[in-house]
C-alpha positions, 0 to 999 in steps of 0.5 A: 982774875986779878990781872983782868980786874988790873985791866979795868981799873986802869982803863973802866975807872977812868971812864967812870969818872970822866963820863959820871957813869954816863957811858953805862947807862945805855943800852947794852950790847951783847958780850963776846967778839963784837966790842971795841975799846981796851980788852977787859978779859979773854977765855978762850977765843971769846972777848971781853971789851970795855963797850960790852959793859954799857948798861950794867950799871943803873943810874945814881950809883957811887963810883965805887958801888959802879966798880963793884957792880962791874967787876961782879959782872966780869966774874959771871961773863968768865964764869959763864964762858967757862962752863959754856966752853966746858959743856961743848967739849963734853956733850955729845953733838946730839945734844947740842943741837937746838936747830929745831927748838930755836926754829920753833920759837922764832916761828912762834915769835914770827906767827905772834908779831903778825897777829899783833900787827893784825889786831893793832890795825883792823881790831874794833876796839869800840865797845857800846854800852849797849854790846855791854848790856846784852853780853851782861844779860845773857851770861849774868849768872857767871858773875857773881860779886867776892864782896860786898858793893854800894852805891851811896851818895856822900857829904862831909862838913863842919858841924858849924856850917850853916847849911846842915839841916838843909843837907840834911834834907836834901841828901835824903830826898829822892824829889828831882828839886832836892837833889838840885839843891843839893849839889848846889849846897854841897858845892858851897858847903861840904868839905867833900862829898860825892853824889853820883848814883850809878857807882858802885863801891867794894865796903873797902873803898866805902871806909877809905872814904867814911869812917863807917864800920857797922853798916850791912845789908841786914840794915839796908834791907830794913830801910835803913839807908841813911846813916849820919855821923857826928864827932868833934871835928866833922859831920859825915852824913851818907845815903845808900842807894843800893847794896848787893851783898857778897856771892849775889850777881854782880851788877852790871857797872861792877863788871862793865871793864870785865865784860869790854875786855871779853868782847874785846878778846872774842872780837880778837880772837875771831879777827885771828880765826878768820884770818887762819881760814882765809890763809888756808883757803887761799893757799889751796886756791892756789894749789900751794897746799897738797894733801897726801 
């Protein structure tokens, strides 16, 4: 070990310095008979070269945590070769034939980068709202919400401003003029604010953004739907439009993703089904299949 770790000071350490690591930040080759540069190591008829270390060491490490890093990856090469060299002496030839396993696994690996080719050039991945809908009415009673969701409209300001009993106003009309005017004061008076009506929020994506704590769905069901709060510095002023509480139906626009992502693995799923049938029966067309 020592002789070998004498080796790579000599030859790696000069190499560390003159490149900064730059050599061993690319890709790594694989270990054994095919590098080149100064023999590092040899355990038996395996080699270990200086190129065989591009890539172990990441980038912005100091040259001395760089010689550790590779020194600790000499000591498992050796240690690996070692036992590797141990186990072929000792095990029975039966035991060390993996011809089926790794036959089997390489065809896995063919069967998977075809269907991913498949899918990457003839799956449709356009998704309508419409699809959306009526996959969401036909199976909405398999989602069911884990939390408590709202959509609210939203508005903070300086208790100074000018504008806050007309935003007051606004933000809990429900006339057409209202809320026009309302985006137009919250665009030139609110320090933050969000208007939209068909956005749901989970209650801990609510208190990111308001400090409320004690809003329910007791309160919303007993029309409360406005909720103001006042301190020394800002005024926050919230209107909810809808809630639905935890282990109610999910509203649509809470599993819109979910439910494209489904279509979109049916759709997958089909395309490779298709496919599968159309091997087949052209394979049999053409007398390449024969059952005995």
């Amino acid at each position: 070990m020592r002789k070998y770790l004498k080796i790579f000071n000599k030859h790696y350490r000069k190499c560390l310095l003159a490149l900064g690591l730059g050599s061993l930040l690319v890709s790594c080759n694989p270990v054994g008979n095919t590098g080149s540069g100064d023999v590092l190591v040899r355990v038996y008829d395996k080699y270990l070269y200086a190129s065989d270390l591009e890539g172990v060491v990441p980038p912005g490490l100091s040259v001395r945590d760089s010689l550790t890093m590779v020194r600790t990856f000499i000591q498992n090469w050796v240690d690996n070769e070692l036992i590797i060299k141990k186990a072929e002496e000792n095990l029975p030839d039966e035991r060390k034939d993996f011809s089926d396993e790794l036959n089997e696994y390489r065809n896995s690996l063919i069967i998977y980068e075809y269907e991913k080719m498949l899918v990457q050039q003839q799956l449709d991945t356009v998704v309508s709202l419409d699809a959306i809908s009526k996959y969401y009415l036909q199976h909405r009673n398999n989602f069911t919400l884990s939390n408590d969701v709202v959509v609210m409209k939203y508005l903070t300001l300086y208790p100074a401003s000018p504008a806050v009993s007309e935003l007051r106003q606004y933000i809990r009309s429900d006339e057409l003029a209202d809320k026009d005017s309302l985006a137009l004061y919250c665009s030139k008076y609110a320090l933050d604010f969000s208007l939209f009506e068909d956005r749901w929020l989970s209650i801990e994506e609510l208190k990111e953004l308001v400090p409320v704590d004690d809003y329910n769905y007791e309160l919303f069901m007993a029309g409360e739907r406005y909720y103001e709060l006042n301190d020394t510095d800002l005024i926050y002023m919230i209107r909810f439009i809808d809630y639905k509480p935890a282990d109610s139906i999910a509203p649509v626009g809470v599993v819109e993703n979910d439910i494209r992502e489904m279509i979109l693995n049916k759709r997958k799923n089909n395309l490779i089904r298709n496919m599968q049938q159309t091997v087949l029966k052209d394979a049999i067309e053409h007398n390449q299949v024969e059952i005995f």
